[in-house]
N, C-alpha and C positions, 0 to 999 in steps of 0.2 A: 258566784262563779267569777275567775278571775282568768282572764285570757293575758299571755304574756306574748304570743305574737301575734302580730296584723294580720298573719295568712288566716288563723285560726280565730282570729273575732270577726274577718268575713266571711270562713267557710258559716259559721254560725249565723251571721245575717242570710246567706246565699241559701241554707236549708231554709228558709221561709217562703211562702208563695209570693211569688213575683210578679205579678199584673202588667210588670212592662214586658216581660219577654213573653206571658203567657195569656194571649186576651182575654179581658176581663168582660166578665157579663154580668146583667144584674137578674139573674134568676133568683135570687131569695131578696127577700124587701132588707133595704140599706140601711146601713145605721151607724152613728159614729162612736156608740158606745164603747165600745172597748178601745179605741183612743182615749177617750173620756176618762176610763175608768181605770188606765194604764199612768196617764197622768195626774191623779185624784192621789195617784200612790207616791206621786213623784211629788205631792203639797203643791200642784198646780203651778207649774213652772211658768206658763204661756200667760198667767195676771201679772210677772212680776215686771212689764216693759209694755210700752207702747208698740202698735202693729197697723204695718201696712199690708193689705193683702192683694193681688196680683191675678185675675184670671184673663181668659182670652182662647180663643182657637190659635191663633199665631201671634208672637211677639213677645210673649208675659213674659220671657225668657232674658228680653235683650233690656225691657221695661225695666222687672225689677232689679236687674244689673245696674242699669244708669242709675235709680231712684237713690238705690242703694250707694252709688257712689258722690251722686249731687249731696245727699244728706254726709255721708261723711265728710265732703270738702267745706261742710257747716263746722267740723270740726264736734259732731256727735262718733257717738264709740256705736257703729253699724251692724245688725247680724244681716245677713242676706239666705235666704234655702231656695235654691234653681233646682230644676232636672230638666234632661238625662244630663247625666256627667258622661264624656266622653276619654278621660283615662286613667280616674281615680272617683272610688265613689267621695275622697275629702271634699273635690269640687264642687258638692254638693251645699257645706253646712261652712259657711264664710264669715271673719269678722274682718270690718273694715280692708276686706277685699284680700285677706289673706286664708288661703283654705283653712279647716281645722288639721292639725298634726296628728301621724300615726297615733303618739302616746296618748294624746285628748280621745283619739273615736275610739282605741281598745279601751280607755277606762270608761266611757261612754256607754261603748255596747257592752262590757261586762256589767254595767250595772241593769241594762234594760235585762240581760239573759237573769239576773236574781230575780229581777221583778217579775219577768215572767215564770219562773218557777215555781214564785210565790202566788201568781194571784191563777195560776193555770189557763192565763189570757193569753192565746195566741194571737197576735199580729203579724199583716203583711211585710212583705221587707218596703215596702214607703211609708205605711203607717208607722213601724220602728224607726226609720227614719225621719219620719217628721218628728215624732217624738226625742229622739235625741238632738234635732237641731232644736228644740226650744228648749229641752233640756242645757244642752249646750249654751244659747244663748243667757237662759239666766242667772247661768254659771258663770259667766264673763262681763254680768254689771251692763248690757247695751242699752242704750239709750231709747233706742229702737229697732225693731225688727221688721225686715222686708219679706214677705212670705209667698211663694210663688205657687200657685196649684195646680198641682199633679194633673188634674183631669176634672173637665167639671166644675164644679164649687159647690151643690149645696152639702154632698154625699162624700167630698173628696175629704180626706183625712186631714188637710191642714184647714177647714172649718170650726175647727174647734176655739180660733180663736175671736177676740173680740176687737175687730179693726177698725182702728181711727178713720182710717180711709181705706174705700175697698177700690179699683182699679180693674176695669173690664174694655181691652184693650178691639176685640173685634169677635165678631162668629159669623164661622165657614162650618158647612158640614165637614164632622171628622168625629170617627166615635160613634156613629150614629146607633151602632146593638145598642151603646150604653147609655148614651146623654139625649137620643131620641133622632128620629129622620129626616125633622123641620128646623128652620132657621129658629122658628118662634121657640118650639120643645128645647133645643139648645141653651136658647139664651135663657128661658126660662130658668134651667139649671143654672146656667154661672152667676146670674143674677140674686141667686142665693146667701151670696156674701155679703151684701149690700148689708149696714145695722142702722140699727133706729137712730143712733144717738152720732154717727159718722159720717165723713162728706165718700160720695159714690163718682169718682173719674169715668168716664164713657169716652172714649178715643174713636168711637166708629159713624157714621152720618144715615147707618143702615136703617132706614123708617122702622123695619120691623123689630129690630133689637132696641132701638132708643124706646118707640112706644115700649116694650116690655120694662125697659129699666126705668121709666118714668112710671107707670104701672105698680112697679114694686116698691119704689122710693113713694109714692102717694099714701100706700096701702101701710108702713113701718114709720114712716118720716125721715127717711131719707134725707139727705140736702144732698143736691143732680150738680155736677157740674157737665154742662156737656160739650165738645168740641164744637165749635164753630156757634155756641152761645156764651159759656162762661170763659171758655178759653179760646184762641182764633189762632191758625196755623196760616199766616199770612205768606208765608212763602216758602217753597220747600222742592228748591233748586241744585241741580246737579255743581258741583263741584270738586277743581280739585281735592284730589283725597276723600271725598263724601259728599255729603249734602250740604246747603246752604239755608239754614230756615228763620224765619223772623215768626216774632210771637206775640201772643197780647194775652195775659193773664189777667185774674183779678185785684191785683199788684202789681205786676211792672210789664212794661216790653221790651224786648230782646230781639236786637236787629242785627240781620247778617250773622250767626252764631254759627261758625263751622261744628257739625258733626262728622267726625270720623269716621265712618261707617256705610255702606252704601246701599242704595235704594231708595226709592219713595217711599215705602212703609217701616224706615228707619228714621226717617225726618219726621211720620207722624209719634214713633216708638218716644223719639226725644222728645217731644213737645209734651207726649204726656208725661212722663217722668217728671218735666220742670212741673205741669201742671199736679199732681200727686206730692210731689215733695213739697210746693206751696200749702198747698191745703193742708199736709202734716204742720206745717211747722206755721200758719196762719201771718205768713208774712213773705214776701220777696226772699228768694235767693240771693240776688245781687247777680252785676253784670260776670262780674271777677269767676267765681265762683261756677256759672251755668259757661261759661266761654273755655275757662280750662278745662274745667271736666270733660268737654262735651270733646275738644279739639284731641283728648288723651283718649278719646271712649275706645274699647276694646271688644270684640265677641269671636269668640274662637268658636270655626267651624260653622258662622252665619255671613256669607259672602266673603270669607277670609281669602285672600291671597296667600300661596305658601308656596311657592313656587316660580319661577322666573325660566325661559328658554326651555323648554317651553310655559306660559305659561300657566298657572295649575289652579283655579279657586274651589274652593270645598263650598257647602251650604248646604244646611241642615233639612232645605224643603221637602217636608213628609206629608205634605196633604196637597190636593188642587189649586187651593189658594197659595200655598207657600210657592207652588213650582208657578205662578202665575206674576208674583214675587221676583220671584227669580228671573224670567224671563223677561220682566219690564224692564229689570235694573242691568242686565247682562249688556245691551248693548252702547248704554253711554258711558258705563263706568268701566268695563272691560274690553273694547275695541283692542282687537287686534288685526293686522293685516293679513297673516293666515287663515288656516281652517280652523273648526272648531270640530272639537272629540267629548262626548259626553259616556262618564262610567256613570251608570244606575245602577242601583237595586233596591228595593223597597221589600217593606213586612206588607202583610196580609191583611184583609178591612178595609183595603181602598180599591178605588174602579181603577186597573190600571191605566186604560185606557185617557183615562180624563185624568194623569198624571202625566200620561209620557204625550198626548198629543199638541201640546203647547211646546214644549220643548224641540217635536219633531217641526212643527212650523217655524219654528226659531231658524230651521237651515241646519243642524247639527249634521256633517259630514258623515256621521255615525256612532253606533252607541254599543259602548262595549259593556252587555250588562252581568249582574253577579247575584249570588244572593248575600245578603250581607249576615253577621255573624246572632242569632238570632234564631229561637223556635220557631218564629212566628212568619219569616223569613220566605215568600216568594219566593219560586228556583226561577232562575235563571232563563231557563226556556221560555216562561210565559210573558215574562218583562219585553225578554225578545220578538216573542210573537206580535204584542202588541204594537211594537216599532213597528214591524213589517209592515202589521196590516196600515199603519199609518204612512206607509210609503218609506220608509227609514230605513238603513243598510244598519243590520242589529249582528252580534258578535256573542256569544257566551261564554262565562268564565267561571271555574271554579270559586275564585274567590277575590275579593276587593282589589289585593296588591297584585295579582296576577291581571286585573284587567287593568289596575293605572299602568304595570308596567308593557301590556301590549300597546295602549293608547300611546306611550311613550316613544315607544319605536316608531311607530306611525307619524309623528309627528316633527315639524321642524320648531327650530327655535322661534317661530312668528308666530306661531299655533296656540291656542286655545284647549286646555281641557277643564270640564267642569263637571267638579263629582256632586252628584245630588241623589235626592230619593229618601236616605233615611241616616239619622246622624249615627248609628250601629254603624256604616258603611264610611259615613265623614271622621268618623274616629280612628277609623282599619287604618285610611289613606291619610291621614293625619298625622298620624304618628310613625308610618312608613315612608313618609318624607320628612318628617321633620325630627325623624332618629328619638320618639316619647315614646317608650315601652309600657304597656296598657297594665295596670296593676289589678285588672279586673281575674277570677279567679276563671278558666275554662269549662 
């Protein structure tokens, strides 16, 4: 099958089952076989480079972003695969930081649509997708490939492959139908990724996760790097424009290195990145190298500023920790002398309560909520409710741009608004201020 326009090589992605907009459960026992068996067809695309793989409850996203672009400023040829994309699914499948192009993903998905023909394998639209970014990848000669997963790790569709270094950034309960109700069941899952023969990054200091990753690197052979033993996040201080963090790896330390980005848990995101791309490449980055990068770092829609008079930051936080996140970092790095106006709306799966109650303690003058664009999609009313019962003056709205634009009027040039909840919602208001027309299909 040969698709000659993009509308129509994603409605043919888009007929596939969708686990992001439709929650996914695991009632039938899991398996990665038919990724397997889909790539088996494609002469194993995902042997032909080196891999780093990427899990986490919160960060994998901003993680294998940086990893991915400290390795390219080595002057390696990078693949990088993130999700969600938030206004083309190309954002998804990157090489050395430049999306893939229309022409690349319809020749891409027209050859996954033969193969599926041929082998009468259906896959999800993430497993097709994972499948075309390593496709993609060893179609493009990379050097290395930064692999970021979907959900999970041991069951998650981009486990198929075989990572030099695996990278498990933090766990919070999130997911819990499917990856389990406890910190320990969680991590047990992403710990999945870990391989015999690779070095395992741990970014988190959580007793119960570290024992589990120590646990499973015993049990494989592992080799553990863990924060604040192989690698030490010595300081990770607010500063203009971002953070300010000094480091001590098993090769060099890096004092004072501006990250662009803000938050405290973007200062531990960079630390591991530097640590991850070390262990890839078994030597120092260099000062040059981790200072630029870090000074240029970018994440659209993770505490991005987009907006001025009023001012306006998006961020993606979709689970308790994220918005926990968010509320640490809101008030050194966005101080303003006005009020503050918060648009929400979040999908289904989470306590809303212990979403929107940290936020309502923050002081927000109000919160103009939506449902964001999404099956899975919270109305409006109940987001609402729960501000109420938390003491909060709540607002309802049909839909994202209709509450940034009542927040708007409400507000003076001193003012504060901050969209959060779920990044379906940070994409709406994203691109409604910043004039980026979503290419995703209705």
């Amino acid at each position: 099958m040969r698709f000659t326009k993009y509308v129509d090589a994603l409605a043919w992605l888009e007929s596939h089952v969708d686990f992001e907009r439709v929650a996914p459960n695991r009632q039938s026992v899991p398996t990665l076989q038919p990724v397997l068996d889909t790539l088996a067809l494609l002469a194993e695309p995902q042997s032909d480079y080196p891999s780093i793989h990427v899990t986490g409850t919160n960060g994998k996203g901003t993680t294998t972003t940086l990893i991915a672009a400290l390795l390219c400023a080595t002057g390696l040829r990078v693949g990088a695969f993130t999700s969600p994309d938030l206004h083309a699914v190309n954002e998804r499948i990157a090489v050395n930081g430049e999306p893939i192009d229309d022409e690349e993903l319809i020749a891409l998905l027209s050859r996954l649509a033969d193969v599926e023909s041929v082998s009468t394998v259906a896959l999800t639209r993430f497993e097709l997708l994972t499948v075309a970014a390593l496709l993609h990848f060893s179609d493009e000669g990379v050097d290395v490939a930064v692999i970021e997963v979907g959900m999970g790790g041991t069951w998650d569709s981009t486990n198929v492959i075989d990572s030099d270094v695996a990278v498990l950034t933090n766990v919070d309960l999130d997911h819990t139908a499917v990856l389990g109700s406890t910190i320990e069941a969680i991590a047990g899952d992403k710990v999945g990724i870990f391989r015999s023969s690779g070095i395992a990054v741990v970014s988190t200091t959580n007793a119960i996760v570290v024992g589990t990753a120590q646990a499973r690197a015993a049990a494989i052979g592992t080799t553990l790097w863990l924060l604040g033993d192989s690698f030490q996040l010595e300081r990770n201080e607010l500063a203009f424009g971002g953070r300010a963090i000094t480091l001590t790896t098993p090769f060099e330390r890096y004092e004072d290195v501006l990250v662009s980005l803000h938050g405290i848990h973007q200062g531990v995101n960079a630390a591991t990145a530097i640590a991850a791309a070390e262990a890839f490449l078994g030597r120092a980055l260099g000062a040059d190298v981790v200072t630029t990068t870090l000074a240029r770092a970018r994440m659209p829609g993770r505490m991005e500023l987009i907006s001025r008079k009023p001012m306006i930051v998006v961020d993606g936080a979709h689970n308790p920790a994220g918005v926990k996140a968010l509320v640490a970092t809101l008030d050194g790095a966005f101080h303003v002398e006005g009020e503050r106006r918060c648009v929400i709306g979040m999908l289904g799966g989470r306590v809303v309560d212990d979403m929107v109650e940290p936020l309502v303690g923050l002081g927000f003058t109000e919160f103009h909520c939506c449902a964001p664009h999404s099956p899975r999609a919270l109305p409006a009313s109940e987001v609402a409710a729960a501000v109420r019962r938390m003491g909060g003056v709540a607002y309802e709205h049909p839909s994202g741009t209709i509450a940034l634009a009542h927040a708007r009027e409400r507000s003076t040039d001193e003012d504060l608004i901050v969209v959060a909840g779920s990044l379906y919602l940070v994409a709406e208001v994203r691109g409604e201020v910043m004039r980026v027309v979503s290419r995703h299909l209705d």
